[in-house]
C-alpha positions in Angstrom: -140.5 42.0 -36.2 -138.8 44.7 -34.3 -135.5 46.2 -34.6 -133.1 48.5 -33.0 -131.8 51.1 -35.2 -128.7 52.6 -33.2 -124.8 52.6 -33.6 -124.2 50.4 -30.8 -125.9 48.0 -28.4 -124.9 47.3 -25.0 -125.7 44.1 -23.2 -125.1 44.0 -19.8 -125.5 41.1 -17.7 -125.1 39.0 -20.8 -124.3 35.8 -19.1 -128.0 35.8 -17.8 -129.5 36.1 -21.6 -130.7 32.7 -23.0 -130.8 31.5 -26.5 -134.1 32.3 -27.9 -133.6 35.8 -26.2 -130.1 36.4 -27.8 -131.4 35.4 -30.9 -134.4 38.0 -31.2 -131.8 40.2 -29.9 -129.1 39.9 -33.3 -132.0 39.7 -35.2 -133.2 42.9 -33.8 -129.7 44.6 -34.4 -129.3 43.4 -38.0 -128.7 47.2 -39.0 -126.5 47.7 -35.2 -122.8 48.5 -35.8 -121.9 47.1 -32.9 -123.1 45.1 -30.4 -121.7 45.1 -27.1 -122.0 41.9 -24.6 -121.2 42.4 -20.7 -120.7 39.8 -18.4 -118.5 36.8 -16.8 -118.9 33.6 -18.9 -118.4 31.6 -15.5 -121.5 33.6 -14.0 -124.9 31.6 -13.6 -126.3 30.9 -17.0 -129.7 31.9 -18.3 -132.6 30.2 -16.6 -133.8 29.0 -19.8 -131.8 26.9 -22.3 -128.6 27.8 -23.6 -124.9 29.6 -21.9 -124.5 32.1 -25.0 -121.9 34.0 -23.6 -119.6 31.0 -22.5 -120.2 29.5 -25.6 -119.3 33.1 -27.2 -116.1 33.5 -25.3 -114.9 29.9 -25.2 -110.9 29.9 -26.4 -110.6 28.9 -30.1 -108.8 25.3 -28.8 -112.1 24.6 -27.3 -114.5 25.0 -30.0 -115.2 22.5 -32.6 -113.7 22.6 -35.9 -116.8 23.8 -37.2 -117.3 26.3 -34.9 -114.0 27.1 -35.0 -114.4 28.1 -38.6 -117.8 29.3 -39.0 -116.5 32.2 -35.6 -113.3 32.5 -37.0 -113.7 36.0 -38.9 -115.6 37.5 -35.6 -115.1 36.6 -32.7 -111.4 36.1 -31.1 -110.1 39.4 -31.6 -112.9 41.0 -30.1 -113.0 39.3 -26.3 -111.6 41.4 -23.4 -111.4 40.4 -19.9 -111.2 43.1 -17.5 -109.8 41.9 -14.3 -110.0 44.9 -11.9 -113.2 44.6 -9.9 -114.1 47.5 -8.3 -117.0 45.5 -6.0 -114.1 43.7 -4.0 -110.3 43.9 -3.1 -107.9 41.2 -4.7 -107.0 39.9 -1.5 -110.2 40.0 0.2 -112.3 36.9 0.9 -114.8 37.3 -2.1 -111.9 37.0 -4.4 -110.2 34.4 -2.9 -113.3 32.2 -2.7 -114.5 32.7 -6.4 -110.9 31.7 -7.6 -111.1 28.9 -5.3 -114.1 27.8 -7.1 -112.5 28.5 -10.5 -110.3 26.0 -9.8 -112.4 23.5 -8.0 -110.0 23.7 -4.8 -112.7 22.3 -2.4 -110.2 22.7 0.7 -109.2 26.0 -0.1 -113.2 26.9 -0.5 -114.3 25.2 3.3 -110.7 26.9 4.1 -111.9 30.6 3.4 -115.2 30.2 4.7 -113.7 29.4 7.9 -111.3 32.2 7.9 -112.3 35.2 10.4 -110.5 37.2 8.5 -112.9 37.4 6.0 -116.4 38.1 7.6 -117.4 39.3 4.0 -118.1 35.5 3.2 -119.6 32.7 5.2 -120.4 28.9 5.4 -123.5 28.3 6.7 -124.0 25.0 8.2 -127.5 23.0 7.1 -128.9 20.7 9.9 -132.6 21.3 8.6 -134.4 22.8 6.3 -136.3 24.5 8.9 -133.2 25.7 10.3 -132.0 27.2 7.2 -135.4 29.1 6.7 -135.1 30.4 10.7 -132.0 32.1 9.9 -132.8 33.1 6.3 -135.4 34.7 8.0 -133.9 36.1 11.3 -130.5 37.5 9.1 -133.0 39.4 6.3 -135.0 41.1 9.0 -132.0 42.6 10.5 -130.5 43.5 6.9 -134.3 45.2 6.0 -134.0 47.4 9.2 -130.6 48.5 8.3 -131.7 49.6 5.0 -135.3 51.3 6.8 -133.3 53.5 8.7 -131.7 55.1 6.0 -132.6 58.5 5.6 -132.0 59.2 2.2 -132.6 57.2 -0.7 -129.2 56.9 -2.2 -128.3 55.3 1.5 -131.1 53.4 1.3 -129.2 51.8 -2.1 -125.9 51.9 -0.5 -127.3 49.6 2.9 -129.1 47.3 -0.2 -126.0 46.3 -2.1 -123.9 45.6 1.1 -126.3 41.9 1.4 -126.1 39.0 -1.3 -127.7 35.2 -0.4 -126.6 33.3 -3.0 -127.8 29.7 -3.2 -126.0 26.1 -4.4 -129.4 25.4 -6.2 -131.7 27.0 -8.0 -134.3 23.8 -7.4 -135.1 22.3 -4.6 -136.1 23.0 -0.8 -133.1 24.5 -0.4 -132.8 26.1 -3.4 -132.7 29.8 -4.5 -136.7 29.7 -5.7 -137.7 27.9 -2.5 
């Protein structure tokens, strides 16, 4: 068995971390003062079983009395939700559709992705599965020149992170591993 002998730990992308992996993880930083997780608890779980950080940062009413009691000394003094993104405005369409979401406002989510005032988010229609892959395919080939006429490499970064294609599924033809 390994272990990490340092002060502190920092997890980033924490939400993505499954159980067994988390687990090896503590047991690795038995002798850790603290461990630090990073991440949004309403992010995509792990691909493998178990939401850790949800379950981690879930409020105190919704936790069983027996979790309640056995997280009691640990963990609800030390959440903290920061809620200034730096990736997107408040206002912007980004924002506004992930809170839409939150809520599970259905209208308001079609209702932004029809907005032109928000180009920074899109609906994309599905009439075939054909169709889909024509555009996934037309759309990345003009986002890969972008980024191959970059000069330098930090450009080259800068054109990368400006693209996201973020699917429903993960399964499926339509999915994000098809």
């Amino acid at each position: 068995a390994w272990s990490l002998d340092s002060d502190i730990i920092v997890v980033d992308e924490a939400s993505m971390v499954d159980l067994e992996m988390m687990t090896r993880l503590f047991r690795a930083c038995r002798s850790a003062d603290r461990i630090v997780l990073l991440g949004d608890p309403s992010q995509l779980t792990s691909v493998d079983s178990g939401a850790v950080l949800a379950e981690l940062c879930e409020p105190p009413e919704m936790v069983t009395r027996e979790a309640s009691t056995r997280h009691a000394k640990g963990l609800p003094g030390s959440l903290v939700r920061l809620r200034t993104s730096h990736r997107f405005t408040e206002s912007g369409g980004i924002d506004r559709l992930a809170e839409a979401i939150r809520q599970g406002d259905a209208d308001a989510v079609i209702e932004i992705l029809d907005d032109p005032d928000h180009p920074e988010v899109e609906r994309f229609p599905i009439d075939s599965i054909a169709g889909v892959r024509a555009q996934l395919s037309a759309t990345s080939r003009s986002m890969f020149l972008e980024i191959e006429e970059a000069g330098a490499p930090t450009e080259k970064l800068d054109r990368m992170l400006r693209y996201r294609v973020l699917c429903a599924h993960r399964r499926g033809p339509l999915g994000a591993r098809a």
